[in-house]
C-alpha positions in Angstrom: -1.6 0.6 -43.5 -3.7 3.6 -42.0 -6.3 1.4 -41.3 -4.2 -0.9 -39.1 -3.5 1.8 -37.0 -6.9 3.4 -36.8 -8.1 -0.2 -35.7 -5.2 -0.5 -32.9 -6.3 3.4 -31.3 -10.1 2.1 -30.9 -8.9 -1.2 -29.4 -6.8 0.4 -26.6 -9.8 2.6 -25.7 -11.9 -0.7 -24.9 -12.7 -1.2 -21.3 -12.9 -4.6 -19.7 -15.5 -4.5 -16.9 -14.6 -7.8 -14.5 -17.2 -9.3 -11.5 -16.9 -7.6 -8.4 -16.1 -11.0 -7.2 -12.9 -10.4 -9.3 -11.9 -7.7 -7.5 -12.4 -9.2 -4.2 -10.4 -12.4 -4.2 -7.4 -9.9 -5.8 -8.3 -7.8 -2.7 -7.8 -10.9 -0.3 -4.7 -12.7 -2.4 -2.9 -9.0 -2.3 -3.2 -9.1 1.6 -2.6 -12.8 2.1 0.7 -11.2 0.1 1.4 -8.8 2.4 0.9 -11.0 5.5 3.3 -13.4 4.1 6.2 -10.5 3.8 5.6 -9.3 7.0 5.8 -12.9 8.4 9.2 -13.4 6.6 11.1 -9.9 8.1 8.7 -9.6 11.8 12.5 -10.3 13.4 13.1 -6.9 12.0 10.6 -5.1 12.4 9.5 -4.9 16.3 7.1 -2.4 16.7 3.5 -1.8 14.7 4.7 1.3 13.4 7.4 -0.3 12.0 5.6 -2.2 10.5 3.1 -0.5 9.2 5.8 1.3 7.8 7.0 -1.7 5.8 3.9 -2.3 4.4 3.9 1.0 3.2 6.8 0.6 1.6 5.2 -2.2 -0.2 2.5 0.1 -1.8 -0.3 -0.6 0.5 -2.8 1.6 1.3 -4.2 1.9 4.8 -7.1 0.5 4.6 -5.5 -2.8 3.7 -2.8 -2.2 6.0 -5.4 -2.1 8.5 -6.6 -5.6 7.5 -3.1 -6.8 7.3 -2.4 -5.8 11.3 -6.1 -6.3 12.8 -6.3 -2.8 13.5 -8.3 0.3 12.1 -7.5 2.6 9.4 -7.6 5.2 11.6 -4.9 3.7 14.0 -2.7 3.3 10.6 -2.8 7.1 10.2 -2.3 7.9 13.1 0.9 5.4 13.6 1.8 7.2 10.1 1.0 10.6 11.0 2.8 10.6 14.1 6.0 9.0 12.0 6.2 11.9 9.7 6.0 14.5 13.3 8.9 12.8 14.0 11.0 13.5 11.0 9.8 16.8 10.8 11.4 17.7 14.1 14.7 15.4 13.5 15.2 17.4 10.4 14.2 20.8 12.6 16.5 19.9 15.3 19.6 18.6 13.1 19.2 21.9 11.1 19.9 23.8 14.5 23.0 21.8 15.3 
């Protein structure tokens, strides 16, 4: 019975190495995903920042928000960064009130 487990350890250390052409087709399917959602709530969301927001919300990162939108990554931060500026000074200002 100690064997059986000794055997299970070493198997979950195993790595599995895929093509890099692997990585790139789930690369493009995850954005062709993301594309598609944004497709199915753009009445929603009006505005890039919104829906860069959305996106993510969705767990993607800039860079493939970037690709999603036709813009840069650094646009996506900045959209991002700016959003966060915002809050910070809604929470400052409701705290004053």
């Amino acid at each position: 019975m100690q064997l059986g487990k000794e055997k299970q350890r070493k198997s979950e250390n195993l790595a599995v190495i895929f093509p890099a052409e692997f990585y790139a087709s789930l690369k493009a399917m995850s954005r062709s995903l993301g594309a598609i959602a944004l497709r199915l709530s753009r009445s929603q969301l009006k505005t890039d920042t919104a829906r860069i927001k959305y996106l993510q919300g969705l767990g993607f990162g800039r860079n493939d928000i970037a690709g999603i939108l036709d813009t840069t990554p650094a646009t996506v931060s900045v959209r991002l960064s700016e959003r966060r500026s915002r809050k910070k000074n809604q929470r400052k200002n409701h705290g004053k009130n």
